[in-house]
N, C-alpha and C positions, 0 to 999 in steps of 0.2 A: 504494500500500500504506500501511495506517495501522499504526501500534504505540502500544499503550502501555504507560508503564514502570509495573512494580510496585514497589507499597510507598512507599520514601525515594528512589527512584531517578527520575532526569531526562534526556531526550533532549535534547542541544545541538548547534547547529550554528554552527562556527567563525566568526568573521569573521575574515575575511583583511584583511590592511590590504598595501594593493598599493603601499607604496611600493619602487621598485628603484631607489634610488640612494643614496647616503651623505651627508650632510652637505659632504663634501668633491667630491660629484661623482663617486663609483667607483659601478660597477653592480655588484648584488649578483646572483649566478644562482641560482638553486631550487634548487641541493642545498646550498646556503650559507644557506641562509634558515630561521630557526625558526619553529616552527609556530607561529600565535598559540595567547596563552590568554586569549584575549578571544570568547565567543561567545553567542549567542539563542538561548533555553528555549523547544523546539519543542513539549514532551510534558512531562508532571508525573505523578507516580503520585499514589496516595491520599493515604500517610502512611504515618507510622514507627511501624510496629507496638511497643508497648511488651510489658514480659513479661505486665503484666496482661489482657493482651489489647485494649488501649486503642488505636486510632487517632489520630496526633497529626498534625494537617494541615502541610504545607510551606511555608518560610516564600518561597521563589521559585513564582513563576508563569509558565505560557507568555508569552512576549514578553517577557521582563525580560532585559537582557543584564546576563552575570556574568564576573567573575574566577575562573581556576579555576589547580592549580598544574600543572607542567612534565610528570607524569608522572601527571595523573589523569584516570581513566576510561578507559574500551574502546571502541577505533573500531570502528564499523561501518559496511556499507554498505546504504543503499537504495534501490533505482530510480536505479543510480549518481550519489546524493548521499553525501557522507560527513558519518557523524554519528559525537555521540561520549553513550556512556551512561554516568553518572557516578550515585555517590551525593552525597545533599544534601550531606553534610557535608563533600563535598571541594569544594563552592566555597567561594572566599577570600572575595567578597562580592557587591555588587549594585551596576550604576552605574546612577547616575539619572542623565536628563538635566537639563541645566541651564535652569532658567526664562529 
């Protein structure tokens, strides 16, 4: 199944970072563990309709992985993958890789 997001709005899919141990060596179990908010821009809408009726293009693009905060966007599911659909504005920012 494909989607895509309307307007300002972006499909992300989480990265998980799988480490289960502490620094000190304790295991941590999955209901102790926070969700990242680290994840890759699967789906891009158009842009951010202004009042004038202007389309303003997005400044992220599919494949760019982003920051986003603790409480943003709506999980979904699809083809039991979990995604999360967020607007532009609720990412914090963009990480590049390092050369």
């Amino acid at each position: 199944m494909n989607i895509r997001p309307l307007y300002d709005r972006i499909l992300v899919k989480r990265i998980e970072n799988n480490e289960e141990k502490t620094s000190g060596g304790l295991f941590i179990p999955d209901s102790a563990k926070e969700k990242p908010q680290e994840g890759e821009v699967v789906a891009v809408g158009k842009g951010k309709r202004l009042e004038d009726g202007k389309i303003v293009p997005l400044d992220v693009k599919a494949g760019d992985r982003i920051l986003f905060g603790k409480y943003s966007g709506s999980e979904i599911k699809l083809d039991g993958n979990e995604y999360m659909i967020m607007r532009e504005d609720e990412v914090l920012g963009i990480l590049d890789a390092k050369a």
